[in-house]
N, C-alpha and C positions, 0 to 999 in steps of 0.2 A: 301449628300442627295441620296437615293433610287433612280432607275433608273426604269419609266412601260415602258411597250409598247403594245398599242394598234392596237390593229390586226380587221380590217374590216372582216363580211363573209354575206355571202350571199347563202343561198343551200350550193352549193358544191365550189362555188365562196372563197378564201380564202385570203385576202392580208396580207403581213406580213409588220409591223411593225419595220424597220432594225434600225433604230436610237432610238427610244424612248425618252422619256423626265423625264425631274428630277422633281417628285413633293416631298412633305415633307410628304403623308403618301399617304394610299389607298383613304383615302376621298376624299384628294385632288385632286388623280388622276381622280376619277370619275368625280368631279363638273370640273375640265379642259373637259375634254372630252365631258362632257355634255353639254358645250357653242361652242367646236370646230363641236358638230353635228349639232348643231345650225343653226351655220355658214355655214358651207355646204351646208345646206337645203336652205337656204335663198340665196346660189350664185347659184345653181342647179336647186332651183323652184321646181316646182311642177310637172315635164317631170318626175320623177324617180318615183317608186312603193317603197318607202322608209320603209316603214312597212316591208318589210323582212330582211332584214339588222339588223346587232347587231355590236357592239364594243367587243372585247375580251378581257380585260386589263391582263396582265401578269407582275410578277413582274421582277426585276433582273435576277434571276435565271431561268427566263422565265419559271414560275410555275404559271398557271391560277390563278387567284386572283378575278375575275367578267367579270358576263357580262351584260352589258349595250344594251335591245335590242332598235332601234331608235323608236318603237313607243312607249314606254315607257316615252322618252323625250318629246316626240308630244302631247302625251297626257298631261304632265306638263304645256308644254307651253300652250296649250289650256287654261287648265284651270287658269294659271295665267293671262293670256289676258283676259278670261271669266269674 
């Protein structure tokens, strides 16, 4: 199975992703990531400015493949709650 890794950034803020995880394609990558920012948001609350933050996903070959910015997911989850 393919190997992403998901790179936080913020501005100039940059985290890299050293391990990454095995999903079975790019979708999968994305819907994992999109419940791991979830997650995050829900242990972190509501102290963080979460709206400037993105996810990077990159593939194997650590070739950008997407990017996931978090209010993107924010706004999802809204409206599935709404």
């Amino acid at each position: 199975m393919p190997r992403y890794y998901f790179n936080l950034r913020r501005a100039h803020l940059h985290l890299v992703d050293k391990h990454g995880e095995e999903c079975a394609s790019l979708g999968e990558a994305i819907e994992y990531r999109v419940v791991a920012v979830l997650n995050l948001i829900a242990e972190e609350g509501r102290f963080r400015n979460w709206t400037t933050w993105a996810v990077e996903i990159e593939d194997e070959d650590r070739l950008h493949r997407a990017s996931l910015p978090f209010t993107l997911v924010l706004r999802a989850e809204i409206r599935r709650k709404g």
